[in-house]
DOTOR-35312 format. One line per 3 residues: their letters; for each residue x, y, z of N, C-alpha, C. Coordinates in steps of 0.2 Angstrom, whole numbers, plus 5000, padded with zeros to 4 digits. Layout:
a> X,Y,Z,X,Y,Z,X,Y,Z | ... $
//
This chain:
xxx> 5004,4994,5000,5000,5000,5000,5004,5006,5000 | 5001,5011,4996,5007,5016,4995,5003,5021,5003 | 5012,5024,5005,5011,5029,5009,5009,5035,5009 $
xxx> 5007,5038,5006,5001,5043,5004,5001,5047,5008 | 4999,5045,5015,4996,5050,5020,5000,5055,5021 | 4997,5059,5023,5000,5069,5023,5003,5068,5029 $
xxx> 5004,5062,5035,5008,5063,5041,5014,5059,5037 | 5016,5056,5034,5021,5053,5031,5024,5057,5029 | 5021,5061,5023,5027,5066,5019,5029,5071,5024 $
xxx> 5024,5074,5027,5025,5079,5032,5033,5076,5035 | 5033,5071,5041,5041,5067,5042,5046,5069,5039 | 5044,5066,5030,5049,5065,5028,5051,5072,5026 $
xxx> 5046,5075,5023,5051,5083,5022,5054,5084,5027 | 5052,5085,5032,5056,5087,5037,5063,5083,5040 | 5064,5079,5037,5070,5075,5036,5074,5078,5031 $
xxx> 5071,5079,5026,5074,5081,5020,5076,5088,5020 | 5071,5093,5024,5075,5098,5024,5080,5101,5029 | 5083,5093,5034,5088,5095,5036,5093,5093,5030 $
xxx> 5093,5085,5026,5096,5087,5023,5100,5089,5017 | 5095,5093,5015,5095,5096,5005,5103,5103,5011 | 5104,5107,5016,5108,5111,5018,5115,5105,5017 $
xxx> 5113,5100,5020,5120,5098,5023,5122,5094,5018 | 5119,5092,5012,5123,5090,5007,5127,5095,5000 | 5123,5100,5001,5128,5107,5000,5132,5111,5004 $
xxx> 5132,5109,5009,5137,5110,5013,5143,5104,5013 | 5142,5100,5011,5148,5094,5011,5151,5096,5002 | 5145,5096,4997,5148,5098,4990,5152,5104,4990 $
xxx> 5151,5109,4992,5155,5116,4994,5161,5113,4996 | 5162,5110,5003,5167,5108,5006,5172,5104,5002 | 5169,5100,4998,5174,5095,4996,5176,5099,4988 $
xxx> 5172,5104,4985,5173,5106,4977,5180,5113,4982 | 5179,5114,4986,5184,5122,4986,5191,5118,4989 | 5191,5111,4993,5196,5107,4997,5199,5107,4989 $
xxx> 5197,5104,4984,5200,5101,4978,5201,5105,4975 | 5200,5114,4976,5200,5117,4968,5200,5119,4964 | 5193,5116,4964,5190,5116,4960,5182,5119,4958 $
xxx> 5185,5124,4952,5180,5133,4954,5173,5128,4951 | 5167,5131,4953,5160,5132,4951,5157,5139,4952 | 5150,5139,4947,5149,5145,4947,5145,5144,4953 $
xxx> 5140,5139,4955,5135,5140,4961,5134,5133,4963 | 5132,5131,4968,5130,5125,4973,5121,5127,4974 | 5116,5125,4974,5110,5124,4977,5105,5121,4979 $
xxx> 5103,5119,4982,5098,5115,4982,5091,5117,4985 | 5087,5112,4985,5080,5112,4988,5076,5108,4990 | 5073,5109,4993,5067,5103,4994,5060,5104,4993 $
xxx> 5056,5098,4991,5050,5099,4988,5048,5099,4993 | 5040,5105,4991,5034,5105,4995,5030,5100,4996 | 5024,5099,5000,5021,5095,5002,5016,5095,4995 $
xxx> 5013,5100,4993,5009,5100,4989,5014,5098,4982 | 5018,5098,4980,5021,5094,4974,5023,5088,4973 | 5024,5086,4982,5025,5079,4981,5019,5075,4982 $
xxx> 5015,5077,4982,5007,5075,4984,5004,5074,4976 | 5007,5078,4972,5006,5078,4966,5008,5074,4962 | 5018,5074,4964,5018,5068,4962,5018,5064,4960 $
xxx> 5016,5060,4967,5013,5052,4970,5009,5051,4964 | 5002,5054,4963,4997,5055,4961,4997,5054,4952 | 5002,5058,4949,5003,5057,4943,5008,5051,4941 $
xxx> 5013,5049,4945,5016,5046,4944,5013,5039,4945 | 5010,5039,4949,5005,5033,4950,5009,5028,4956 | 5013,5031,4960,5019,5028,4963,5014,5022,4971 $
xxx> 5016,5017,4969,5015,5014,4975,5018,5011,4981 | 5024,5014,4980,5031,5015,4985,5035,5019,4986 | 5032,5026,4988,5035,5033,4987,5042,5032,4991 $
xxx> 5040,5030,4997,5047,5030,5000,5054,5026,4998 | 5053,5023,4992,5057,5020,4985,5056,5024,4980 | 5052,5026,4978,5052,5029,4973,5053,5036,4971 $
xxx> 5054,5040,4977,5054,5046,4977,5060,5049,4980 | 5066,5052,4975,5072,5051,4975,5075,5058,4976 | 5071,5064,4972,5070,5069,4971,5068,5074,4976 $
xxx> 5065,5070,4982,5063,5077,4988,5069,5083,4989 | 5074,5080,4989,5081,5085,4989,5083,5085,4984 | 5084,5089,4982,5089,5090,4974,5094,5095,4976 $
xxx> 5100,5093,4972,5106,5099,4972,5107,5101,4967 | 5111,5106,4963,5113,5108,4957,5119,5111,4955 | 5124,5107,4954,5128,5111,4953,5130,5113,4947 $
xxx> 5132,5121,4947,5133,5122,4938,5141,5125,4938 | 5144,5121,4935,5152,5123,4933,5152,5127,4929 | 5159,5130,4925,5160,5133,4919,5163,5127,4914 $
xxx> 5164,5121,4915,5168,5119,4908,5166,5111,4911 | 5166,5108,4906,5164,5100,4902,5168,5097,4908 | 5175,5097,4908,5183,5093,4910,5180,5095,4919 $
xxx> 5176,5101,4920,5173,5102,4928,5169,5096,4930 | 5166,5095,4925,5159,5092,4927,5159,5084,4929 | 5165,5082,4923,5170,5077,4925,5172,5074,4933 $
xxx> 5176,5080,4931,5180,5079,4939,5177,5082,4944 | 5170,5085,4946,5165,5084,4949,5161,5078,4949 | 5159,5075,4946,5157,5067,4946,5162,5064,4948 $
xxx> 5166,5063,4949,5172,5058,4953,5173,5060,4959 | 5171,5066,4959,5173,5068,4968,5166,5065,4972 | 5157,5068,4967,5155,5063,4969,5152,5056,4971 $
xxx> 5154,5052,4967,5156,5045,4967,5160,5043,4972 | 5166,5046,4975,5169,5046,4979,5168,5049,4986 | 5164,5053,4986,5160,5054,4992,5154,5053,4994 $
xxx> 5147,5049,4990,5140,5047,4993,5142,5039,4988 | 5136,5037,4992,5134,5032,4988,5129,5033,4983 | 5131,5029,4979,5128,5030,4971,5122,5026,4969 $
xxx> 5116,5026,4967,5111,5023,4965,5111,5023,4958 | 5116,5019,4955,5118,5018,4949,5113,5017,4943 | 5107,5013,4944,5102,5012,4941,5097,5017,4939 $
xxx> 5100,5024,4943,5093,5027,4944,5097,5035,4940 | 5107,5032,4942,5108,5040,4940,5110,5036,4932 | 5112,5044,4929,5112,5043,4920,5117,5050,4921 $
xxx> 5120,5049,4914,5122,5055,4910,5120,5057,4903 | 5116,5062,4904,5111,5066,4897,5114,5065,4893 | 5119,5063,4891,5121,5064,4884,5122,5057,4882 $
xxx> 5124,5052,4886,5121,5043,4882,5117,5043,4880 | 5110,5045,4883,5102,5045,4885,5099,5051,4877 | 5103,5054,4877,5102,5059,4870,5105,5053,4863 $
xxx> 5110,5050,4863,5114,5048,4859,5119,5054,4854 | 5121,5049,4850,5126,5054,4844,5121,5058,4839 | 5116,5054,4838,5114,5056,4835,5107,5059,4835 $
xxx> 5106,5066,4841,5102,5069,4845,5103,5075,4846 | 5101,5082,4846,5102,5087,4851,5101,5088,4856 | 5102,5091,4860,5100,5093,4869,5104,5095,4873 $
xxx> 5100,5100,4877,5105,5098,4883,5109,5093,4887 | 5111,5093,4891,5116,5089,4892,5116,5090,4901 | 5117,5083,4904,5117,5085,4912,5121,5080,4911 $
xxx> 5123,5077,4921,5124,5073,4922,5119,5072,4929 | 5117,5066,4931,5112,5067,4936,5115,5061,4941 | 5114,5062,4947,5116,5057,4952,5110,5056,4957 $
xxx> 5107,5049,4957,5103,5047,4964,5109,5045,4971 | 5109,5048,4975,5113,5046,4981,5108,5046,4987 | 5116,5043,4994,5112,5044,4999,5119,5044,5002 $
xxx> 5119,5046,5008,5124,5051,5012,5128,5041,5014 | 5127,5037,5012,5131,5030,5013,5131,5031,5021 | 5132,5022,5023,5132,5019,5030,5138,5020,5033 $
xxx> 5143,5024,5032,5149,5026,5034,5148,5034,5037 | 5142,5037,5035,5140,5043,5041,5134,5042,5045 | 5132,5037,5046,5127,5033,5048,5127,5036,5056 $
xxx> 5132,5037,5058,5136,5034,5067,5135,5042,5068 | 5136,5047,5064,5137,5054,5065,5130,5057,5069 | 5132,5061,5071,5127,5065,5077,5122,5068,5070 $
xxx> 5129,5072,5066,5123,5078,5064,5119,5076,5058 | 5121,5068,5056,5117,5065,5051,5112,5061,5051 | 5111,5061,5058,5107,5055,5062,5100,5055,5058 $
xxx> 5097,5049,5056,5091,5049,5054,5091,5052,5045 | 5098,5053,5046,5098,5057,5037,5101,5051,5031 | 5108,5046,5034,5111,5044,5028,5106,5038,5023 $
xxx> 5101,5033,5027,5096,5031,5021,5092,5034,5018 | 5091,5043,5017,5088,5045,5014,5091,5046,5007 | 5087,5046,5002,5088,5048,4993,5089,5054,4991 $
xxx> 5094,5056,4988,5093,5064,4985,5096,5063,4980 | 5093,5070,4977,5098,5071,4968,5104,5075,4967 | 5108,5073,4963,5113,5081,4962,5112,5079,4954 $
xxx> 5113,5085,4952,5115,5088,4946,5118,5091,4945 | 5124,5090,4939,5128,5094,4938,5128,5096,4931 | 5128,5102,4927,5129,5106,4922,5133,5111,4922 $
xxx> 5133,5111,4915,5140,5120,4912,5134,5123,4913 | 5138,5131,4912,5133,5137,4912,5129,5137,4908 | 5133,5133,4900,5126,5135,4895,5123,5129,4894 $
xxx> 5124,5123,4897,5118,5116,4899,5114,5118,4901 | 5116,5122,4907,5110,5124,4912,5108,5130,4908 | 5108,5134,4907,5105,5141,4901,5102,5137,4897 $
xxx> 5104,5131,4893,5098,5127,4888,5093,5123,4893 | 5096,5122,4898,5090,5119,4900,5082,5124,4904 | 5087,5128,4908,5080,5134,4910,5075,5135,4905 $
xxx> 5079,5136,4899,5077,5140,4894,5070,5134,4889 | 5073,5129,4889,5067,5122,4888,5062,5122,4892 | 5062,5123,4899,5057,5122,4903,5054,5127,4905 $
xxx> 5057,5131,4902,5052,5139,4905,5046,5139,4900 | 5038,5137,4903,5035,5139,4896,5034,5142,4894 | 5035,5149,4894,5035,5157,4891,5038,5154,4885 $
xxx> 5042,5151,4884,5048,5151,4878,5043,5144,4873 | 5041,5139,4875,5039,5133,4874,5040,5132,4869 | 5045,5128,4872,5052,5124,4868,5053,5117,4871 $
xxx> 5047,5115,4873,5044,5108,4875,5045,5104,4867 | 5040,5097,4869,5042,5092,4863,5034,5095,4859 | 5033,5091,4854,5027,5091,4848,5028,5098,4847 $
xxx> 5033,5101,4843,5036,5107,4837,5035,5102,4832 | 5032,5108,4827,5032,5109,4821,5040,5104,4819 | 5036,5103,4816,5046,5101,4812,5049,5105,4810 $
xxx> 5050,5111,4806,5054,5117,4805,5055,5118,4811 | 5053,5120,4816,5054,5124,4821,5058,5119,4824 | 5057,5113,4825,5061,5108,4828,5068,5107,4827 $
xxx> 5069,5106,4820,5074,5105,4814,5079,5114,4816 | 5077,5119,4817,5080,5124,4819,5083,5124,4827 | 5078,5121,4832,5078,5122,4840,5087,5115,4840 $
xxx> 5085,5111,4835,5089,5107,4836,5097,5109,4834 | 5095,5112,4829,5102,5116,4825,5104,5122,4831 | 5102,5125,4835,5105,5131,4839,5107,5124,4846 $
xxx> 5101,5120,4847,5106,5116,4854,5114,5113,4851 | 5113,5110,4846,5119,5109,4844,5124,5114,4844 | 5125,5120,4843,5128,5125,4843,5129,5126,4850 $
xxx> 5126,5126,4854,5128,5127,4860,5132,5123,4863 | 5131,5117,4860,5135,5110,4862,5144,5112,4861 | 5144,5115,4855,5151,5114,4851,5153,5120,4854 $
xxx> 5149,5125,4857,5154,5130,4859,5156,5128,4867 | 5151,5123,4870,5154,5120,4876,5158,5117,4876 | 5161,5112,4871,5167,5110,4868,5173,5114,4869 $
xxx> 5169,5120,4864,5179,5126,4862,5179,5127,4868 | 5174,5128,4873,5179,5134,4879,5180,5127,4883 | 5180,5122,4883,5184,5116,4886,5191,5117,4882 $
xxx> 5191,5116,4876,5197,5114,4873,5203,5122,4873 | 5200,5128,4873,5203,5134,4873,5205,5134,4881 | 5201,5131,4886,5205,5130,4895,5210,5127,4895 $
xxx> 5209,5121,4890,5217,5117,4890,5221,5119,4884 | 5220,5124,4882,5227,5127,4877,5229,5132,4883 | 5225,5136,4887,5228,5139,4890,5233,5136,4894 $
xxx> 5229,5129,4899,5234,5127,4903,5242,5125,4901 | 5241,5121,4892,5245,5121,4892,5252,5125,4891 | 5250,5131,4888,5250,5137,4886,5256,5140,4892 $
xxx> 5252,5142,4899,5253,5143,4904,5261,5137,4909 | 5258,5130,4907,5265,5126,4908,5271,5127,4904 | 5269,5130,4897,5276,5131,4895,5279,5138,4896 $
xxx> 5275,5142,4896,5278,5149,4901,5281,5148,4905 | 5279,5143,4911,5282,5143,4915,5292,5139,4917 | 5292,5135,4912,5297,5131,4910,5304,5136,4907 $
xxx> 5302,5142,4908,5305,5148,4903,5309,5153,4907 | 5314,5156,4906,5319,5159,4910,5317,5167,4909 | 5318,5171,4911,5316,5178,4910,5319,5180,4903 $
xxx> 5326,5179,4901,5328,5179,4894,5325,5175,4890 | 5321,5168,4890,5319,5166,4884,5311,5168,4883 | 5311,5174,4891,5303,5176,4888,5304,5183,4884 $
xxx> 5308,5185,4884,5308,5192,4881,5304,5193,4873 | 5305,5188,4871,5302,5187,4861,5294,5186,4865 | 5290,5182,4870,5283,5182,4869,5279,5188,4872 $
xxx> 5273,5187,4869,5268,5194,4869,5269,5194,4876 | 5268,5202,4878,5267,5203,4888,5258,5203,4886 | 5255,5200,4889,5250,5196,4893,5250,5196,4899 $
xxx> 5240,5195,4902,5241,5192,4907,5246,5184,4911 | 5246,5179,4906,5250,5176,4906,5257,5175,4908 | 5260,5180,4902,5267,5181,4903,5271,5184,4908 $
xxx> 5265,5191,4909,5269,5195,4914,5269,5192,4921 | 5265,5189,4924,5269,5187,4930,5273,5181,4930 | 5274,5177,4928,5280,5174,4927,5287,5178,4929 $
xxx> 5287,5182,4922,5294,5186,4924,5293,5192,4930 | 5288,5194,4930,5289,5198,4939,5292,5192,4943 | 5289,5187,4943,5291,5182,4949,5297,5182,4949 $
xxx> 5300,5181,4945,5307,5179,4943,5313,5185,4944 | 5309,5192,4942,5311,5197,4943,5311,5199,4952 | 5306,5197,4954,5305,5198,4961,5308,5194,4966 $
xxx> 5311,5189,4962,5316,5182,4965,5325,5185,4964 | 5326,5188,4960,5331,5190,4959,5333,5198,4961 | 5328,5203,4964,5331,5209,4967,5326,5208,4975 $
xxx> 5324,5203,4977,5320,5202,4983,5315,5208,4983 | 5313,5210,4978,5308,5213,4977,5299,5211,4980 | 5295,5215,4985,5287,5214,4987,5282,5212,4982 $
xxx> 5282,5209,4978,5276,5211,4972,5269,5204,4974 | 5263,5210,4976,5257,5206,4976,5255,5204,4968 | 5253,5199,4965,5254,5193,4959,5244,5195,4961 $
xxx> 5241,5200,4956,5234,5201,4955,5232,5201,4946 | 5226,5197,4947,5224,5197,4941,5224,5205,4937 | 5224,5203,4930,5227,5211,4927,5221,5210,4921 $
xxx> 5215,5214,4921,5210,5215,4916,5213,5216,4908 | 5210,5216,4906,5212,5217,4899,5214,5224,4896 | 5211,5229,4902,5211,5236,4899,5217,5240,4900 $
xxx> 5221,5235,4908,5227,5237,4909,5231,5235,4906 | 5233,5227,4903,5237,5224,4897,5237,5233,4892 | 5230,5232,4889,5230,5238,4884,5233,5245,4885 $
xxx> 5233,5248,4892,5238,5251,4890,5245,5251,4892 | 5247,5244,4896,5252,5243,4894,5258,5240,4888 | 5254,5242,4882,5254,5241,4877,5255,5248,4873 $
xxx> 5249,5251,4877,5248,5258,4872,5255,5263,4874 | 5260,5260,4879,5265,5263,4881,5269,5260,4876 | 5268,5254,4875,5275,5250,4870,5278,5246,4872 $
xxx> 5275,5244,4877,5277,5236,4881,5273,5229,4878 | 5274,5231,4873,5271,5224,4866,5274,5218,4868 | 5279,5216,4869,5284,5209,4872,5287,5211,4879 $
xxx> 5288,5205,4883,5289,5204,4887,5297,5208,4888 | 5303,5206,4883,5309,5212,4881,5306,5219,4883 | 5302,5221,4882,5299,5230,4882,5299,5230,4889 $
xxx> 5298,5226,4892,5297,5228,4900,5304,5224,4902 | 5308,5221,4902,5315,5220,4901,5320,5228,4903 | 5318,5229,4894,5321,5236,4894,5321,5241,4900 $
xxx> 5316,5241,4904,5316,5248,4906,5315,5247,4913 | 5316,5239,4915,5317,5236,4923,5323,5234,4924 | 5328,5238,4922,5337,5236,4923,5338,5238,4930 $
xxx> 5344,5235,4933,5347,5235,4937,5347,5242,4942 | 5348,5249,4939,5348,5255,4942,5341,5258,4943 | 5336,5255,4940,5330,5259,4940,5326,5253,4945 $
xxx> 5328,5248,4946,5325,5243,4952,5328,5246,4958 | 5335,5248,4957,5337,5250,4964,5334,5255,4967 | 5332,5259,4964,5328,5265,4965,5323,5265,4967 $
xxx> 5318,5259,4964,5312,5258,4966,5312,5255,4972 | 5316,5249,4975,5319,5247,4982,5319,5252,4984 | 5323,5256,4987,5325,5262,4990,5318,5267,4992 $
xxx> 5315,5266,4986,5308,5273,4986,5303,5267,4989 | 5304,5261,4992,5297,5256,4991,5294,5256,4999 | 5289,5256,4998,5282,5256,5003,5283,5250,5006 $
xxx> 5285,5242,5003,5284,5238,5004,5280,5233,5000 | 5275,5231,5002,5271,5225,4997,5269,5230,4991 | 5269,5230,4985,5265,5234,4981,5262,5230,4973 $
xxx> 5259,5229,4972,5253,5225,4967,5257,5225,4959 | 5257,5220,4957,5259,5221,4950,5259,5228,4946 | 5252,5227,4946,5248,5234,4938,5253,5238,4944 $
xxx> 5252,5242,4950,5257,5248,4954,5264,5247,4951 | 5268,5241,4952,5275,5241,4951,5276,5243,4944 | 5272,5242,4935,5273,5240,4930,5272,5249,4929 $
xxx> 5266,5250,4932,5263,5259,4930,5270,5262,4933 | 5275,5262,4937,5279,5263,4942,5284,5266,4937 | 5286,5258,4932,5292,5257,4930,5291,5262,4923 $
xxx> 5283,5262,4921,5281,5266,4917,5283,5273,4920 | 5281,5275,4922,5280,5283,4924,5289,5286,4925 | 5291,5280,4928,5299,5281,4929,5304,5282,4924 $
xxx> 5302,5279,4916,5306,5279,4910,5302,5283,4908 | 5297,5286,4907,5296,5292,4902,5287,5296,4905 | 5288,5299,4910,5282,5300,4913,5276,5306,4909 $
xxx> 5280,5307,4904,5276,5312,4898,5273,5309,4896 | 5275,5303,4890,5272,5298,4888,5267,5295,4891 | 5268,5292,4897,5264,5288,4902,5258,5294,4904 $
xxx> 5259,5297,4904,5251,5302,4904,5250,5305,4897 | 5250,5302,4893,5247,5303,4885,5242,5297,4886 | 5243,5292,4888,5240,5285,4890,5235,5284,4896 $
xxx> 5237,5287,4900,5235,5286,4907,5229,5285,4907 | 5228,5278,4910,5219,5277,4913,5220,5278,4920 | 5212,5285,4919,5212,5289,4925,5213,5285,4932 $
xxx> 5217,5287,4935,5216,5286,4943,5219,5292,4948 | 5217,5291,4954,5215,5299,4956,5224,5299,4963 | 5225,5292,4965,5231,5294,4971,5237,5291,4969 $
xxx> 5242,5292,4972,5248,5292,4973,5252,5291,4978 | 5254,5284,4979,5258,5283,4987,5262,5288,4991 | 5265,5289,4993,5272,5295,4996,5276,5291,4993 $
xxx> 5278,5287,4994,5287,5283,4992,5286,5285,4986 | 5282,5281,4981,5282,5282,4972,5282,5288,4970 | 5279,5295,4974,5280,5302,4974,5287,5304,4974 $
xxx> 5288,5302,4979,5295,5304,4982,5302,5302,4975 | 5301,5295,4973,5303,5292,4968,5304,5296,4962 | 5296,5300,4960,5295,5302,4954,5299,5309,4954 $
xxx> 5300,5312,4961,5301,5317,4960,5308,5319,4962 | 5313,5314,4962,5318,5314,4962,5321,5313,4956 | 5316,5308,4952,5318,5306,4945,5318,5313,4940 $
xxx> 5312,5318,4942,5310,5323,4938,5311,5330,4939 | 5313,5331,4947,5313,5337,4947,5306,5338,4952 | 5307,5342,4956,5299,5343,4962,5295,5348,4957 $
xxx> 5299,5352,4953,5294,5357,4947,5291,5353,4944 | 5294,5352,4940,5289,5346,4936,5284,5343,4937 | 5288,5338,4942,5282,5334,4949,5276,5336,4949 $
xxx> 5277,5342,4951,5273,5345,4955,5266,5348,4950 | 5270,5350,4945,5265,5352,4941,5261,5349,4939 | 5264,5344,4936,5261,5335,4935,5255,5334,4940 $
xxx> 5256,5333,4945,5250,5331,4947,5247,5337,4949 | 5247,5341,4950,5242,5346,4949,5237,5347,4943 | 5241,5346,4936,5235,5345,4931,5231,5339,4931 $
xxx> 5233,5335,4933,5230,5329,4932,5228,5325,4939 | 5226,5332,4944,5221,5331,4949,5225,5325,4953 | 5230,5324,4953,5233,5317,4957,5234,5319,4964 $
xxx> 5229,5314,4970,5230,5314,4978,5239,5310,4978 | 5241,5314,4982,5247,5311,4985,5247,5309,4993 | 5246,5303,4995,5248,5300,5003,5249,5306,5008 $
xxx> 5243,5307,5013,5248,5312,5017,5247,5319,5014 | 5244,5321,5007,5244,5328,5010,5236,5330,5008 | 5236,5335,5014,5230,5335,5016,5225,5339,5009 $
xxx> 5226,5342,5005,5223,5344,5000,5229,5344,4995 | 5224,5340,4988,5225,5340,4983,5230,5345,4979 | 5236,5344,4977,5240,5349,4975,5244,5351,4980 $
xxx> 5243,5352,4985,5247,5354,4991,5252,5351,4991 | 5259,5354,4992,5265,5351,4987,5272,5357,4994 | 5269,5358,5000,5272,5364,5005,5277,5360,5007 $
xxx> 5274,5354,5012,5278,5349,5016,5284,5347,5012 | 5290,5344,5012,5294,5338,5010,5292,5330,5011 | 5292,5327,5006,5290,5320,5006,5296,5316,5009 $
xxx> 5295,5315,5017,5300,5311,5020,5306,5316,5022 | 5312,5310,5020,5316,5315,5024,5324,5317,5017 | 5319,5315,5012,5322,5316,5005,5324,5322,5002 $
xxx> 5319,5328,5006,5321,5335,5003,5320,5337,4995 | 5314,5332,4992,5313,5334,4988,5310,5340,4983 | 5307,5343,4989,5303,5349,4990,5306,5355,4991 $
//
C-alpha cells in the first residue's frame, strides 16, 4: 500500500529539509578542498503539495522508493573537463544509485540534440550513519545535478513555458531548435578545449627563464612569470593580482608589446631606486605603472587610465627622478592625491626626509 498520508510526507520533508543544507554543505566543502572553481551550489526541497502531486501522477506505490528527488542539488560549473571531475569527487563521496543515475548525453545519443546533464541518485552512505549531525539522514535519497553554464542556460530555457520549447514542434521549428542546441553544444566544447590550450600554454611559460621570455607577447599570462622571477632575483614585494584586459591595453599603448619591452626599462639602476623609494608589498599593475612613469612620465600620461592617488614613496621616487617642478605640476593638472597631503596639489611639506621639495 502506497504511503500517501500527509503525516508521512510531512516526516519526511522534514527530514529532507535538514538534509538538501548539509549536502551542499559537504559539495562546497569538498569542490573548494579540491580546487576546483563552480559558478553555484543549490539545492532544495520539495513541498508537500508537489510531492502529493507527484505520487498522484506518477502513479507511485512505493514513494518511500520511489521518490528520490525530495532533495535535489545543482551544481553548475564553467567547463565540460569540471563536470568530469566533479562526478568523481561525487562518486567518491555518497553512495551511488547507479540504476537510477544517468548522464544526458548517452540518453540523447550521437545522433540527437539537447542539453546535456549529468544526474546522480545518492544517499549520504552507512559510513555517516554513526554521526550525530546526520542522524536519521544517511538512508535518505537525494539528487545532484551537475551542468556547464550553457547546459544549464539550455536547459532553463526548455522548461520555461513562456519560451515553449517543450516536445510536439512543428518540424521546421524543431529542425532549427535542434540546430542552435547543437551549437551550443560545440561551443561548450571550444571553451573546454581553449581552457586546455591555455593550461598548456601557461605550463610552457612557465618552464621559461626571464631571457627566453623576452620574444613572447606581455599578457596576462606572461607578465607574472617574469615579475616572479624578477621579484626572485632583486628580493623585490610584488602582490601577483589578476590584470583585466584594459590594463594589458595600456600597457601596450605605452609599448610594452613583448615581454623584452618591460626588460628594457626594469634594469638594474632603475630597480634599485624603486627598492629604496618602496612602501613595501605593492601589486603588479602599481609596480609595472611605476616602472612606466619612471622611464618616460610624459608619455605615460598621453595613455593614462584615470586614477585619482599616489603613494608617498612612488611620489618621492617620481620626484627625484623629475625634478619637484615638474612633479609638481604634473600632478596638479592631472588632479593626482598624494599620501599624506592634506589637500590635493598641496606640494608645502617635504615627502619624508628626501628633501625633495
Amino acid at each position: 500500500m502506497a504511503n500517501t498520508d500527509r503525516a508521512w510526507i510531512e516526516e519526511t520533508l522534514s527530514r529532507h529539509s535538514r538534509l538538501t543544507p548539509a549536502v551542499v554543505g559537504l559539495l562546497k566543502n569538498i569542490l573548494d578542498r579540491s580546487s576546483i572553481e563552480y559558478l553555484s551550489i543549490s539545492g532544495r526541497t520539495k513541498e508537500i503539495g508537489s510531492t502529493e502531486e507527484k505520487i498522484r501522477r506518477k502513479k507511485y506505490t512505493q514513494p518511500e522508493v520511489q521518490l528520490t528527488d525530495l532533495s535535489g542539488i545543482r551544481v553548475v560549473t564553467f567547463l565540460e573537463t569540471q563536470v568530469k571531475e566533479i562526478s568523481d569527487l561525487i562518486r567518491a563521496t555518497f553512495e551511488i544509485d547507479d540504476k537510477r543515475s544517468f548522464d544526458r548525453a548517452s540518453i540523447l545519443g550521437d545522433d540527437r540534440m539537447g542539453y546535456r546533464s549529468t544526474h546522480f541518485v545518492c544517499t549520504l552512505g552507512s559510513g555517516r550513519k554513526g554521526l550525530l549531525e546526520y542522524e536519521a539522514l544517511s538512508e535518505l535519497k537525494f539528487e545532484i545535478q551537475v551542468r556547464t553554464v550553457l547546459q544549464h542556460a539550455w536547459a532553463e530555457l526548455a522548461h520555461d513555458r513562456s519560451f515553449k520549447l517543450g516536445t510536439g514542434l512543428p518540424a521546421k521549428i524543431q529542425r532549427k531548435l535542434n540546430l542552435y542546441s547543437g551549437m551550443l553544444e560545440i561551443v561548450d566544447g571550444a571553451f573546454d578545449e581553449i581552457a586546455r590550450d591555455v593550461e598548456a600554454y601557461k605550463s610552457e611559460i612557465a618552464t621559461k627563464t626571464a631571457s627566453q621570455l623576452s620574444d613572447a607577447e606581455l599578457n596576462s599570462l606572461t607578465l607574472q612569470p617574469y615579475l616572479e622571477q624578477l621579484a626572485d632575483q632583486y628580493n623585490l614585494d610584488i602582490t601577483f593580482v589578476e590584470i583585466p584586459e584594459e590594463v594589458i591595453n595600456e600597457f601596450k599603448a605605452f609599448g610594452l608589446n613583448k615581454i623584452g619591452d618591460l626588460k628594457a626599462i626594469a634594469n638594474k639602476y632603475v630597480l634599485e631606486q624603486i627598492i629604496e623609494h618602496s612602501a613595501g608589498d605593492e601589486n603588479a599593475i602599481g609596480f609595472v605603472r611605476t616602472l612606466m612613469m619612471y622611464h618616460d612620465i610624459d608619455r605615460y600620461f598621453t595613455i593614462w587610465k584615470r586614477w585619482e592617488g599616489l603613494d608617498r614613496p612612488t611620489a618621492s621616487l617620481l620626484a627625484k627622478r623629475y625634478g619637484s617642478q615638474k612633479f609638481k605640476q604634473l600632478m596638479k593638472d592631472k588632479q593626482i592625491w598624494i599620501e599624506g597631503e592634506e589637500n590635493l596639489g598641496s606640494f608645502n611639506e617635504p615627502l619624508g626626509d628626501e628633501g625633495f621639495w
